[in-house]
Every structure is written in structure tokens, then in C-alpha cells.
mmCIF entry with sequence, helices, sheets and N, C-alpha, C, O atoms, coordinates in Angstrom:
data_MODEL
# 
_entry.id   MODEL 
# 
_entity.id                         1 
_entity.type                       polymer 
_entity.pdbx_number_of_molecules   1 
# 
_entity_poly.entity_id                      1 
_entity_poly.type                           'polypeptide(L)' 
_entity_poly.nstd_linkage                   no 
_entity_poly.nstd_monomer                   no 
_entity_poly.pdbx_seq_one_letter_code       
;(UNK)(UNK)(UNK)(UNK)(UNK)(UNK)(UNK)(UNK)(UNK)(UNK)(UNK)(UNK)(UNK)(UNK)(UNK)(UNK)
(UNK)(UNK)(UNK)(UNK)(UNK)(UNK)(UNK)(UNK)(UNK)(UNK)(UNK)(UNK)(UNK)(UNK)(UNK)(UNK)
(UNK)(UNK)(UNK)(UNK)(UNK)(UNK)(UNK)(UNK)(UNK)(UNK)(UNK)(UNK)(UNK)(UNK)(UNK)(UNK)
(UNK)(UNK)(UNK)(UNK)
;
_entity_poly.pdbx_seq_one_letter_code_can   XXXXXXXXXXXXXXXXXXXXXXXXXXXXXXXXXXXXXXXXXXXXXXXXXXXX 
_entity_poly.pdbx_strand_id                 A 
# 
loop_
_entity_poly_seq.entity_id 
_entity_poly_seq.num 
_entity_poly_seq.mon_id 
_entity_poly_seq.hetero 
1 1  UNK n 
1 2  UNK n 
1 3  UNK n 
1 4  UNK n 
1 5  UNK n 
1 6  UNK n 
1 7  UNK n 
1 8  UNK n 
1 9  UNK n 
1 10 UNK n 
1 11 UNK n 
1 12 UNK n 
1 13 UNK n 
1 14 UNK n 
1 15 UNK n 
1 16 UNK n 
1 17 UNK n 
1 18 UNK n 
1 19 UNK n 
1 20 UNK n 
1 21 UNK n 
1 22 UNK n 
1 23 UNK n 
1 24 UNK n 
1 25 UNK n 
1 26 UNK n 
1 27 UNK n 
1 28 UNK n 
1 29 UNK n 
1 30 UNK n 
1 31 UNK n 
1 32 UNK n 
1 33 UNK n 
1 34 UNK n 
1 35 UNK n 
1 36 UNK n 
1 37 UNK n 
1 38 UNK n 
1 39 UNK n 
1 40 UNK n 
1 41 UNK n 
1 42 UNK n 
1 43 UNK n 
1 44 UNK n 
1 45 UNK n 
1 46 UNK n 
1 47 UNK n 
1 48 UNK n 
1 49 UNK n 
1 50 UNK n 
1 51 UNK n 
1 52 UNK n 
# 
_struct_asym.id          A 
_struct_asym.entity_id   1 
# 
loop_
_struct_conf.conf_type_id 
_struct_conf.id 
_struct_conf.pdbx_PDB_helix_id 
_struct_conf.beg_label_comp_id 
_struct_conf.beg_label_asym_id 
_struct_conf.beg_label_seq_id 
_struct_conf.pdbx_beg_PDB_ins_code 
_struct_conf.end_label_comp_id 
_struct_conf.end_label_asym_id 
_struct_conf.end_label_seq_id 
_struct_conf.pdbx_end_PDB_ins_code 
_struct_conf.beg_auth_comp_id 
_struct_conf.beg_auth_asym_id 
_struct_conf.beg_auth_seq_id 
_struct_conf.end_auth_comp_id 
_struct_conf.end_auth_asym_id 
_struct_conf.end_auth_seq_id 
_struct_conf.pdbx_PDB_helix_class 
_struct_conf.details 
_struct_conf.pdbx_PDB_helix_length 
HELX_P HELX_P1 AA1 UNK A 3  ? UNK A 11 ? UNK A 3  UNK A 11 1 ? 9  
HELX_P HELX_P2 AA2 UNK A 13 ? UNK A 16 ? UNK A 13 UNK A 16 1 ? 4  
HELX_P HELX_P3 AA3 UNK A 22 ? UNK A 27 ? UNK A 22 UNK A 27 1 ? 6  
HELX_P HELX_P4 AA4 UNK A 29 ? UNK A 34 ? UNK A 29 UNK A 34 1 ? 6  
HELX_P HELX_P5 AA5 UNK A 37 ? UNK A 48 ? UNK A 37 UNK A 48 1 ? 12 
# 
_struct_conf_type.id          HELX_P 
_struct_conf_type.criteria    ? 
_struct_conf_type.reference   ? 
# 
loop_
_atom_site.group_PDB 
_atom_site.id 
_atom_site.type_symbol 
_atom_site.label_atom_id 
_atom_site.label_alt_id 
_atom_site.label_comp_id 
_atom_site.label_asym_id 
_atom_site.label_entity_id 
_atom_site.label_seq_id 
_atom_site.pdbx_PDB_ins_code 
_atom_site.Cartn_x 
_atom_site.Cartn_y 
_atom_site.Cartn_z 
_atom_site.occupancy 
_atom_site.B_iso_or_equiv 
_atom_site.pdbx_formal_charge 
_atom_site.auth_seq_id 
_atom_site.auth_comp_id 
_atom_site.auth_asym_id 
_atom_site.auth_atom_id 
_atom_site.pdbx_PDB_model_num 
ATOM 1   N N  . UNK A 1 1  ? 0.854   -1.167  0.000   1.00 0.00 ? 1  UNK A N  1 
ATOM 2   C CA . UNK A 1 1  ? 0.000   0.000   0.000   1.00 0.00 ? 1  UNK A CA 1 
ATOM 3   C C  . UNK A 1 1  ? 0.900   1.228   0.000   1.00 0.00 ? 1  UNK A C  1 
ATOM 4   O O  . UNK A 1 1  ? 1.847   1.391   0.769   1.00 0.00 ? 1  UNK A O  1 
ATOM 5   N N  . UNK A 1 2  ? 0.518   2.040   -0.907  1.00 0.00 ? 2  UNK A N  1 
ATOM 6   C CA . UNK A 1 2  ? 1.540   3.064   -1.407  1.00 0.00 ? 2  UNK A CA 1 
ATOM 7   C C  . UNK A 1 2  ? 1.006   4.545   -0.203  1.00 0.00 ? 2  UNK A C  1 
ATOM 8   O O  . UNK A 1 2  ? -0.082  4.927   0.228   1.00 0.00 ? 2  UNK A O  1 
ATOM 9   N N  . UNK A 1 3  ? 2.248   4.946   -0.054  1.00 0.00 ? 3  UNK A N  1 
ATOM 10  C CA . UNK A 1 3  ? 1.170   6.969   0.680   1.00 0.00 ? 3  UNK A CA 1 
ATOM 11  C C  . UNK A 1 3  ? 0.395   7.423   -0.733  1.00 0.00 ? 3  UNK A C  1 
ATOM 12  O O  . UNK A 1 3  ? -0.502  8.239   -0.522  1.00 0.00 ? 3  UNK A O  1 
ATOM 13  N N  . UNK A 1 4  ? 0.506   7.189   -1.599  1.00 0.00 ? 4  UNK A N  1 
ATOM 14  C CA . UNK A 1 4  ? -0.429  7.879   -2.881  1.00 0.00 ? 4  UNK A CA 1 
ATOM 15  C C  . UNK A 1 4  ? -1.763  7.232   -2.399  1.00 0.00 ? 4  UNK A C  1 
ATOM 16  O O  . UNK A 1 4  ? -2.710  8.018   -2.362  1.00 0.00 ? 4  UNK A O  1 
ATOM 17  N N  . UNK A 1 5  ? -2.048  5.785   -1.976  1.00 0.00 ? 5  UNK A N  1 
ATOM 18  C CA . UNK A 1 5  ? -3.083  5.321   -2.126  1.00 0.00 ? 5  UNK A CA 1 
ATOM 19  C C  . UNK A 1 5  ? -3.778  5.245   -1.133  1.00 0.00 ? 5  UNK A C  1 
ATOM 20  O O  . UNK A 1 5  ? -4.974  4.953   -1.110  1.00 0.00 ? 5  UNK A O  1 
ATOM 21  N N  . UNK A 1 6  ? -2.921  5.565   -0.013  1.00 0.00 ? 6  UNK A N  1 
ATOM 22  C CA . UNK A 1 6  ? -3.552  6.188   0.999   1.00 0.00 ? 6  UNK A CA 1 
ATOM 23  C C  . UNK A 1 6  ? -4.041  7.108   1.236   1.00 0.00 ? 6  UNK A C  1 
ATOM 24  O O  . UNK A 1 6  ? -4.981  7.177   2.029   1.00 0.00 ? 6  UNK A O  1 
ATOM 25  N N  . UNK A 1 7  ? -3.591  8.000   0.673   1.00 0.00 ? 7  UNK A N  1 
ATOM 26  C CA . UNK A 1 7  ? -3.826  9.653   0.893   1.00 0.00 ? 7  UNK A CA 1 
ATOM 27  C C  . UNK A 1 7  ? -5.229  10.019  0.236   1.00 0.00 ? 7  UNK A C  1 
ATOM 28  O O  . UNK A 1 7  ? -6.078  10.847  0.565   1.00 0.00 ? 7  UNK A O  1 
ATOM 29  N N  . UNK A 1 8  ? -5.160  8.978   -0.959  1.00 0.00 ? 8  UNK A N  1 
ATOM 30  C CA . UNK A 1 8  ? -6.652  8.843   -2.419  1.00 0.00 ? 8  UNK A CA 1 
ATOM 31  C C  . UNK A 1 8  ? -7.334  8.654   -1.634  1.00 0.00 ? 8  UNK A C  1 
ATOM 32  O O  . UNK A 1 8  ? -8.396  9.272   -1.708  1.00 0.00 ? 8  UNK A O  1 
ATOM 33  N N  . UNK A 1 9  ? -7.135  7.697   -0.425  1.00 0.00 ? 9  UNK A N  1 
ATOM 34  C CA . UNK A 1 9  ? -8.446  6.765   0.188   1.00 0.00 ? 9  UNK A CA 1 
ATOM 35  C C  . UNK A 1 9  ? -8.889  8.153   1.022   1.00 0.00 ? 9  UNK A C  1 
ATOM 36  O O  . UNK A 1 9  ? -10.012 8.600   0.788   1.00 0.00 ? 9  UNK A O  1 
ATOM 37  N N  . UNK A 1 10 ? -8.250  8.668   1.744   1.00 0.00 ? 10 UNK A N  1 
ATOM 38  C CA . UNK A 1 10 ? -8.593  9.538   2.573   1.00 0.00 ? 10 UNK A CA 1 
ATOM 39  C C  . UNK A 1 10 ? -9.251  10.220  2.113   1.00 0.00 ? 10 UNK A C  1 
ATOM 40  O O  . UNK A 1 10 ? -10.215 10.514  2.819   1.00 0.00 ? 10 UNK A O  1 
ATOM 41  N N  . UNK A 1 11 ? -9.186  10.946  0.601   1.00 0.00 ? 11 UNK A N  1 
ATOM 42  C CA . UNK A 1 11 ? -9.645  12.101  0.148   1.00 0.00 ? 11 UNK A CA 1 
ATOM 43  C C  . UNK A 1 11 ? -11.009 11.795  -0.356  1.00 0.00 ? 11 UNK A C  1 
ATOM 44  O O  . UNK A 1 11 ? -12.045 12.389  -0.055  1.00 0.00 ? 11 UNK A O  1 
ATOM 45  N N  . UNK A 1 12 ? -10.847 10.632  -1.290  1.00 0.00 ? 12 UNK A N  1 
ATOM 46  C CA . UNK A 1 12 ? -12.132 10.077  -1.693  1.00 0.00 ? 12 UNK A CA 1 
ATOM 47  C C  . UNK A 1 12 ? -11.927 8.670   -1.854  1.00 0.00 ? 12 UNK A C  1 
ATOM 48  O O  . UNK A 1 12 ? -10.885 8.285   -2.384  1.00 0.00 ? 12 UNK A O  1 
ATOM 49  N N  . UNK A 1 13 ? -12.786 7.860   -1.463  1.00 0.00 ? 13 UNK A N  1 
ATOM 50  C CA . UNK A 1 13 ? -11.922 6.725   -0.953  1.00 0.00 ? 13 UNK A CA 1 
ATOM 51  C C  . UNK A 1 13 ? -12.750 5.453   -2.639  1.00 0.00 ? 13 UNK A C  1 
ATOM 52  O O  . UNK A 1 13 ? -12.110 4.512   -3.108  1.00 0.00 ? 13 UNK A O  1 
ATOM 53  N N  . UNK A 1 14 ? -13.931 5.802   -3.053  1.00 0.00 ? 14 UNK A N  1 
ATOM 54  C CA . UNK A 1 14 ? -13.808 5.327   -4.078  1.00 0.00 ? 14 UNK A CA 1 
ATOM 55  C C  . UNK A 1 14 ? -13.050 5.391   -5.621  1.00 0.00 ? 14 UNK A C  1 
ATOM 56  O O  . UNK A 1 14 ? -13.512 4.663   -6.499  1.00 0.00 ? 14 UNK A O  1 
ATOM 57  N N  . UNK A 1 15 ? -12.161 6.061   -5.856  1.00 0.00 ? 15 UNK A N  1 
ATOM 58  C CA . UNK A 1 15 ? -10.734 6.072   -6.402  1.00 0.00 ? 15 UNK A CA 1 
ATOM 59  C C  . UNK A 1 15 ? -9.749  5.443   -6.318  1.00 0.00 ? 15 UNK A C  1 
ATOM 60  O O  . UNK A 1 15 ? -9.053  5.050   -7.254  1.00 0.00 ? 15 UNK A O  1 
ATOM 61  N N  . UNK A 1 16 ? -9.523  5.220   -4.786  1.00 0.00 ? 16 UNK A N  1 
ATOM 62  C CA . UNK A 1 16 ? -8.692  4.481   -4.108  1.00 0.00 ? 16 UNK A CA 1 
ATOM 63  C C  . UNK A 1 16 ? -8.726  3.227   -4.786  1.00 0.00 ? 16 UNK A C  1 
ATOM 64  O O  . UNK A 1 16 ? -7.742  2.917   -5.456  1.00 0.00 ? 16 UNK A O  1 
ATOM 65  N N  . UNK A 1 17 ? -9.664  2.489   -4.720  1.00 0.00 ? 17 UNK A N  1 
ATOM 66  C CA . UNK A 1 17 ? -10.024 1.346   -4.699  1.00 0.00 ? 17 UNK A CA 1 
ATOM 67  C C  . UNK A 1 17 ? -10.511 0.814   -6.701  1.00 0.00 ? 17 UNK A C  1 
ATOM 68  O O  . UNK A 1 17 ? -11.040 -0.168  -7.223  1.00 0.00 ? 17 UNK A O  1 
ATOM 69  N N  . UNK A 1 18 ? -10.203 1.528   -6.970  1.00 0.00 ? 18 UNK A N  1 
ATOM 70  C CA . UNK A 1 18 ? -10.808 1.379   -8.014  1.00 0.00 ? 18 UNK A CA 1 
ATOM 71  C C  . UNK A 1 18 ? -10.526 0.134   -9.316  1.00 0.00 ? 18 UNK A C  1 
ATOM 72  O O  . UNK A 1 18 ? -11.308 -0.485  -10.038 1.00 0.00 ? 18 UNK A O  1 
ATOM 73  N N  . UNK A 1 19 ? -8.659  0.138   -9.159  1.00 0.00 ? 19 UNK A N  1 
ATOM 74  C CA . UNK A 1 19 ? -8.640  -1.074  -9.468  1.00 0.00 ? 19 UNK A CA 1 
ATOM 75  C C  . UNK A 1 19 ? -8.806  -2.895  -9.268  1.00 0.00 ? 19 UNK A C  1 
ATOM 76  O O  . UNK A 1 19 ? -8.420  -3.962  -9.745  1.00 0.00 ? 19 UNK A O  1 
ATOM 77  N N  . UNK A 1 20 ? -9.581  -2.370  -8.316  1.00 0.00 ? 20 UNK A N  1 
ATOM 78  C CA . UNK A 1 20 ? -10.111 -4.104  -7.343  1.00 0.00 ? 20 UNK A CA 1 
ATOM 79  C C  . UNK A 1 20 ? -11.495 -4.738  -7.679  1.00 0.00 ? 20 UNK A C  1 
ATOM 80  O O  . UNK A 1 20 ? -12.174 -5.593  -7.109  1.00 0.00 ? 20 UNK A O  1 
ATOM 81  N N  . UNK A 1 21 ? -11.620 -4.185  -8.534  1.00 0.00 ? 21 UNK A N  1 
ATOM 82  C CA . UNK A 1 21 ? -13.303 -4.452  -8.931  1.00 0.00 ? 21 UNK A CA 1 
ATOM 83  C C  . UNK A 1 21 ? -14.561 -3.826  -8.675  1.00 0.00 ? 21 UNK A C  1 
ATOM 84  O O  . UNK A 1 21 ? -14.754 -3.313  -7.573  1.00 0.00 ? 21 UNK A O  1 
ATOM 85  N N  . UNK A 1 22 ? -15.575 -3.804  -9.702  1.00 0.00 ? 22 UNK A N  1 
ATOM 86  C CA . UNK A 1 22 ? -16.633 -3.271  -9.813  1.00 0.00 ? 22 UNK A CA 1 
ATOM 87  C C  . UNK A 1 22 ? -17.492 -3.177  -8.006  1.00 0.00 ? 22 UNK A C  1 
ATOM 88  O O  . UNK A 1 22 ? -17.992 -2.227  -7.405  1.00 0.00 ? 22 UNK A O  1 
ATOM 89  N N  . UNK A 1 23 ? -17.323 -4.618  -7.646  1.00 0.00 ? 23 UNK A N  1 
ATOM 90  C CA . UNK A 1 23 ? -18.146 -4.907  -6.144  1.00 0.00 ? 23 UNK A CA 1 
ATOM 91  C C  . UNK A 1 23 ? -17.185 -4.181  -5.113  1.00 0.00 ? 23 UNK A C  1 
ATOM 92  O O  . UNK A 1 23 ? -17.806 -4.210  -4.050  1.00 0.00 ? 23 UNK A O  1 
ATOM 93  N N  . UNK A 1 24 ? -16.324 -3.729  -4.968  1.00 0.00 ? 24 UNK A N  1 
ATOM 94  C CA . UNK A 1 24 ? -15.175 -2.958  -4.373  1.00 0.00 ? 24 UNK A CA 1 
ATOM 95  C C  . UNK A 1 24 ? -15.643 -1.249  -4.132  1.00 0.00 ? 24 UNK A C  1 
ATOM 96  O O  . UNK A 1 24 ? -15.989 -0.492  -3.225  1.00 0.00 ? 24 UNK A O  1 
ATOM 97  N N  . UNK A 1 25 ? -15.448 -1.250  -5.264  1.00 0.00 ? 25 UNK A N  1 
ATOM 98  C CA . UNK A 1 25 ? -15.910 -0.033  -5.976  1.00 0.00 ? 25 UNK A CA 1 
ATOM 99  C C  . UNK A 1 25 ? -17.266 1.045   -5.599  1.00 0.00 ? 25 UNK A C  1 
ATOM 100 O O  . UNK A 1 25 ? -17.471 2.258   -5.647  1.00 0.00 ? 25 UNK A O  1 
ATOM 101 N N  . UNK A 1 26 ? -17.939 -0.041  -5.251  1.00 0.00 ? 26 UNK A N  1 
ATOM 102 C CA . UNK A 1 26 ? -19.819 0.253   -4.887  1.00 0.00 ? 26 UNK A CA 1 
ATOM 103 C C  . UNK A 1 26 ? -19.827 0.020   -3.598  1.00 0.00 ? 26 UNK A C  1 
ATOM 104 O O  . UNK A 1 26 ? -20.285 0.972   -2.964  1.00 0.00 ? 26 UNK A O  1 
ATOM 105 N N  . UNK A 1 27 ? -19.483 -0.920  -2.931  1.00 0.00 ? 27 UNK A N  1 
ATOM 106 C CA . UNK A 1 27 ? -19.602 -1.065  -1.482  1.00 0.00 ? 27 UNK A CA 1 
ATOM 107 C C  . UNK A 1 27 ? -19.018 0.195   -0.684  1.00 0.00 ? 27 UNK A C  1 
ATOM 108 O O  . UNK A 1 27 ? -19.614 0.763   0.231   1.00 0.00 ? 27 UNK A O  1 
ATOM 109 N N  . UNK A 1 28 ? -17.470 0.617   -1.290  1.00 0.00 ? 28 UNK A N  1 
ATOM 110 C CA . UNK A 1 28 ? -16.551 1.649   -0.712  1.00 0.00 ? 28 UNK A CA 1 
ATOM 111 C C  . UNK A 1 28 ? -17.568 3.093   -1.294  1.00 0.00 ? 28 UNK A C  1 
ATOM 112 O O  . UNK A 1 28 ? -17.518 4.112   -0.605  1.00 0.00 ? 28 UNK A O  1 
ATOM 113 N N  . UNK A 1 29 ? -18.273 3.085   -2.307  1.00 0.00 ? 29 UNK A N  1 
ATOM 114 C CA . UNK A 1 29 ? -19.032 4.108   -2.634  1.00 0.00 ? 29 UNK A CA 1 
ATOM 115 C C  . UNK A 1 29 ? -20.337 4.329   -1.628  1.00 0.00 ? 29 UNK A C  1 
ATOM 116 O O  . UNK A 1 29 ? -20.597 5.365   -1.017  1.00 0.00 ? 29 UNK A O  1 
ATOM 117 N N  . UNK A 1 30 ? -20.908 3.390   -1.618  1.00 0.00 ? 30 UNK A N  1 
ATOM 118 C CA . UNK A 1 30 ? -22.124 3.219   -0.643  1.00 0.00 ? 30 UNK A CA 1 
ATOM 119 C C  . UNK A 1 30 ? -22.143 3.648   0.951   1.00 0.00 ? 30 UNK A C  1 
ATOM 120 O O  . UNK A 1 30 ? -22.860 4.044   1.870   1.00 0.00 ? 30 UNK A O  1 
ATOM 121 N N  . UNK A 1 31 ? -20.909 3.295   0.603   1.00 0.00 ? 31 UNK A N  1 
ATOM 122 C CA . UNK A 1 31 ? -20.360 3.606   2.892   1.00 0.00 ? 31 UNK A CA 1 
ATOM 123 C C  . UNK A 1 31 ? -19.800 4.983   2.662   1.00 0.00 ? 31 UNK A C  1 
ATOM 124 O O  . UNK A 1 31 ? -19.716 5.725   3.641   1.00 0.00 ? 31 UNK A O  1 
ATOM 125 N N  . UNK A 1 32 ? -19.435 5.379   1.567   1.00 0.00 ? 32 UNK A N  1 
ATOM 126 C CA . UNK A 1 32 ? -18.888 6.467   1.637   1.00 0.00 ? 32 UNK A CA 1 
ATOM 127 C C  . UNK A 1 32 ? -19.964 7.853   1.598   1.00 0.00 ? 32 UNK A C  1 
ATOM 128 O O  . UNK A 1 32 ? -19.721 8.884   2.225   1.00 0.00 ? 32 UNK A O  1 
ATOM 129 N N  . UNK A 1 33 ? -21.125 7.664   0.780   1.00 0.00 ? 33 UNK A N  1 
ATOM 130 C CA . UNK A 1 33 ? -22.477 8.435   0.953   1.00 0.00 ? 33 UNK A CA 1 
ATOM 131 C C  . UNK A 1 33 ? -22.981 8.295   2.409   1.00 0.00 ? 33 UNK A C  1 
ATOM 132 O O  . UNK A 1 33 ? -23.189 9.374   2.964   1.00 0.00 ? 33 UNK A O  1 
ATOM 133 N N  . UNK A 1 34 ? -23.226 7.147   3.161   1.00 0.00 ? 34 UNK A N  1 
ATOM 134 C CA . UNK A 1 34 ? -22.849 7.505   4.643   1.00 0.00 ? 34 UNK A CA 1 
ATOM 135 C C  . UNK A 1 34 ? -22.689 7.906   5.651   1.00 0.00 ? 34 UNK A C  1 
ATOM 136 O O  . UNK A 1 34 ? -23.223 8.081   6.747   1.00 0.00 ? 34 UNK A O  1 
ATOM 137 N N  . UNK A 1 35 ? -21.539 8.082   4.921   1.00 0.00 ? 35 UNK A N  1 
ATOM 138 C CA . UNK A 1 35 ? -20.181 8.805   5.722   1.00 0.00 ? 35 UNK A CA 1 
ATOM 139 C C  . UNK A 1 35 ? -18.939 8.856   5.016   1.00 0.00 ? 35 UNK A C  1 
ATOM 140 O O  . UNK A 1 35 ? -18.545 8.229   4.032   1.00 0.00 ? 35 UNK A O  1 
ATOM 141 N N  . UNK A 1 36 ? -18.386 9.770   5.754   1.00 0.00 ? 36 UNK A N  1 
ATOM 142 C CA . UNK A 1 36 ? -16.703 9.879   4.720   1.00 0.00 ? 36 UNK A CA 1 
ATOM 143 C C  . UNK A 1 36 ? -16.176 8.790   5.596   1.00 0.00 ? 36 UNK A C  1 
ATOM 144 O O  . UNK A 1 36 ? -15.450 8.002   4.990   1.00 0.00 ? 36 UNK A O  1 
ATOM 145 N N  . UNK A 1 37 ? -16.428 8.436   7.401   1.00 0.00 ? 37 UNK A N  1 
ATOM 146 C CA . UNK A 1 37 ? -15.554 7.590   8.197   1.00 0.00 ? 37 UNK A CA 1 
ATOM 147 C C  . UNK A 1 37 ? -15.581 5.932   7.502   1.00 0.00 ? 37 UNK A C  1 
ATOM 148 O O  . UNK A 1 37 ? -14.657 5.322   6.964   1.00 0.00 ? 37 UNK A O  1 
ATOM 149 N N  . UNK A 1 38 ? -16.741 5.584   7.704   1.00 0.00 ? 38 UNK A N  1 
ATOM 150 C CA . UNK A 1 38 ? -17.294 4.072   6.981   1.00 0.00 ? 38 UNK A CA 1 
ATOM 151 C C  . UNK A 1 38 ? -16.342 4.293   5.372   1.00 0.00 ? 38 UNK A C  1 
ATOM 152 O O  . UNK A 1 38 ? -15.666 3.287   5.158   1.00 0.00 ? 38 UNK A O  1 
ATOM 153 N N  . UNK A 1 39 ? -16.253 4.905   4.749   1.00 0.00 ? 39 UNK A N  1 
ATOM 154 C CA . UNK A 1 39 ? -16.023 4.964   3.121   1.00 0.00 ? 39 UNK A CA 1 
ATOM 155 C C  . UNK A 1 39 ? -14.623 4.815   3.242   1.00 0.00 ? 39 UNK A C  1 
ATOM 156 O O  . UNK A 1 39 ? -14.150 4.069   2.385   1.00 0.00 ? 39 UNK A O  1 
ATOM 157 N N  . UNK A 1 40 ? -13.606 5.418   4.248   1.00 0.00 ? 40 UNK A N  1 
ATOM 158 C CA . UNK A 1 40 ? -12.480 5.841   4.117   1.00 0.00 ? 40 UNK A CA 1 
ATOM 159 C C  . UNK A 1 40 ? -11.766 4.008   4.864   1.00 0.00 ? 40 UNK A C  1 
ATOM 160 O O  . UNK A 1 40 ? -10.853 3.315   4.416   1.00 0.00 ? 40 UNK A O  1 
ATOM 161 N N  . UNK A 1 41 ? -12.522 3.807   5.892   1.00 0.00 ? 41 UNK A N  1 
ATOM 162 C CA . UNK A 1 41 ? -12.127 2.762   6.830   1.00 0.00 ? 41 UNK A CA 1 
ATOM 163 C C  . UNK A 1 41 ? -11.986 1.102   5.593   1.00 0.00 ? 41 UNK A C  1 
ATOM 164 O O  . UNK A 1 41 ? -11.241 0.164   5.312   1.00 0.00 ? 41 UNK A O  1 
ATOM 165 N N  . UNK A 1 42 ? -13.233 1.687   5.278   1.00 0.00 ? 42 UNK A N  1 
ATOM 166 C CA . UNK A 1 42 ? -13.731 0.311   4.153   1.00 0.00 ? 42 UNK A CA 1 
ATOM 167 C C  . UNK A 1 42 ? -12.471 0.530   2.743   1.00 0.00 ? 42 UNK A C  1 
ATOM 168 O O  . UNK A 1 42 ? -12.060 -0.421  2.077   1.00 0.00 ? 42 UNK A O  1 
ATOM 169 N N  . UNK A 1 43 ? -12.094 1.793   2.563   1.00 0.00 ? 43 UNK A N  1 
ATOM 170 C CA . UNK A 1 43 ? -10.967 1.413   1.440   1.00 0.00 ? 43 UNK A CA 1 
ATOM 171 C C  . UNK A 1 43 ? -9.807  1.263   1.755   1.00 0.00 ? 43 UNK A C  1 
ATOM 172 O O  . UNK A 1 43 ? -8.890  1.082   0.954   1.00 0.00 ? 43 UNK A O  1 
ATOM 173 N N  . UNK A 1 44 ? -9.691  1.328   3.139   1.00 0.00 ? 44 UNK A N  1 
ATOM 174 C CA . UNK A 1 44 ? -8.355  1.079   3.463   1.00 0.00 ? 44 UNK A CA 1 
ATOM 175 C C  . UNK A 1 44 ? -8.122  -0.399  4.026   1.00 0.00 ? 44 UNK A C  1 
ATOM 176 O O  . UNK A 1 44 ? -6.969  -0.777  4.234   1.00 0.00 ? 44 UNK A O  1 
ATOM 177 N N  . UNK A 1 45 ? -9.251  -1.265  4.281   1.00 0.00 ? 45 UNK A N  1 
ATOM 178 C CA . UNK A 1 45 ? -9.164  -2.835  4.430   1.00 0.00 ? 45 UNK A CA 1 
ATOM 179 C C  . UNK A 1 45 ? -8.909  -2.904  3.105   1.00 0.00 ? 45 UNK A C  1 
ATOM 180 O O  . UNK A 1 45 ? -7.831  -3.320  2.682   1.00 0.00 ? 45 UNK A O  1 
ATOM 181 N N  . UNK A 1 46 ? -9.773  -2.548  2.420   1.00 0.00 ? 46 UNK A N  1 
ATOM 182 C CA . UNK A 1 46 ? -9.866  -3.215  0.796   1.00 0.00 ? 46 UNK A CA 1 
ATOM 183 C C  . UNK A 1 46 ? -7.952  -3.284  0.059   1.00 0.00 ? 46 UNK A C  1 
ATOM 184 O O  . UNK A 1 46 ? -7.264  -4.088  -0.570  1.00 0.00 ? 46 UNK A O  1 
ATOM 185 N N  . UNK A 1 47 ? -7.854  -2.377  0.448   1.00 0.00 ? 47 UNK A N  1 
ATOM 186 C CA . UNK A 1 47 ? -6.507  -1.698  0.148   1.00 0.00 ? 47 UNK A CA 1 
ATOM 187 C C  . UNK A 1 47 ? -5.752  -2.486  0.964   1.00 0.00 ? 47 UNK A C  1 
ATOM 188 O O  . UNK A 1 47 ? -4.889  -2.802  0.145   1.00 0.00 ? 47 UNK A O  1 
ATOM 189 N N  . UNK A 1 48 ? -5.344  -3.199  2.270   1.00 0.00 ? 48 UNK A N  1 
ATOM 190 C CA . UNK A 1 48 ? -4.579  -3.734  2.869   1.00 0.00 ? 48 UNK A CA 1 
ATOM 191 C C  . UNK A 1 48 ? -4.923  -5.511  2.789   1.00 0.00 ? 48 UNK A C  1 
ATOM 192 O O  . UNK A 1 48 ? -4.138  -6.311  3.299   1.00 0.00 ? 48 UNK A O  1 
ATOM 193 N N  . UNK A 1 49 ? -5.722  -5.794  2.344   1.00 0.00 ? 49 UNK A N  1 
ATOM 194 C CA . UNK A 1 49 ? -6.013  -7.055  1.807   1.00 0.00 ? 49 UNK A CA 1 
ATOM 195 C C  . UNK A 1 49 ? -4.823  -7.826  0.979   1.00 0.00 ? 49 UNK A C  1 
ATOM 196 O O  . UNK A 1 49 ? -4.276  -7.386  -0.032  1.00 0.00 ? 49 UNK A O  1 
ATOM 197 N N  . UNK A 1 50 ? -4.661  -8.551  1.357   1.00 0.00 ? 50 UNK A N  1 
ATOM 198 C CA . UNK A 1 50 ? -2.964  -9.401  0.560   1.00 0.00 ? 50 UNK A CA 1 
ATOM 199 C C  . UNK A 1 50 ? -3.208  -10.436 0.169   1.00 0.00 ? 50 UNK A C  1 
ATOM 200 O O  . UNK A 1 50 ? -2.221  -11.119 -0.103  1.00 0.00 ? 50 UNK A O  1 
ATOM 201 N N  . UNK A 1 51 ? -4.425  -10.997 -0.030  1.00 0.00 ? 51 UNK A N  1 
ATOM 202 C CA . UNK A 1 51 ? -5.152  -11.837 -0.895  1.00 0.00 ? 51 UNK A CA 1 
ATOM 203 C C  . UNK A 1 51 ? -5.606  -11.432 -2.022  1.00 0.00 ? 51 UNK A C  1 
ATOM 204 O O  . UNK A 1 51 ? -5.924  -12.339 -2.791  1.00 0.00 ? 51 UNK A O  1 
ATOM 205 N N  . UNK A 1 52 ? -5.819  -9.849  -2.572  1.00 0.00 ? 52 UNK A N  1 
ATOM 206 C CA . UNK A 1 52 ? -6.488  -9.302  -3.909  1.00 0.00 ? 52 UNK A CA 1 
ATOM 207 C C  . UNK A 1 52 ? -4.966  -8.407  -4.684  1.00 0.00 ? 52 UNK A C  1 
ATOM 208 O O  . UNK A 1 52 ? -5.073  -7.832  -5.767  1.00 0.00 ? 52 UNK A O  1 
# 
């Protein structure tokens, strides 16, 4: 996990995530309408995941 892709997540966190898939993408979008906390938290698992 790069500081670029961290910093994305923070700012807007569906960007972040964007190359992980469509279902990635919408879930981190969905939590992120929300809230910015849920949106930001959720792309940064997605993002620290070492299985994807």
C-alpha cells in the first residue's frame, strides 16, 4: 500500500479502490455516501487485503 493510495483513500476513498473491482468499488461508494468515516475505513481494508 503506497502513501499515494492512501492519501486517495482519505480524500475520496472510491478512487482508491478502483482497481479491485466493480463490487469494491460500490460497497466503498455506498459507505462512503454515509459517511466519509465508513467509506475511508472500508478502502483502506480493501486496500490492505494481501489476498487481492
Amino acid at each position: 500500500m503506497s502513501f499515494w493510495r492512501v492519501l486517495l483513500s482519505i480524500i475520496c476513498p472510491p478512487l482508491a479502490v478502483i482497481d479491485k473491482g466493480c463490487g469494491s468499488i460500490l460497497i466503498v461508494f455506498l459507505l462512503w455516501l454515509c459517511g466519509w468515516v465508513p467509506g475511508v475505513i472500508a478502502a483502506l481494508v480493501i486496500l490492505n487485503n494481501p489476498k487481492r
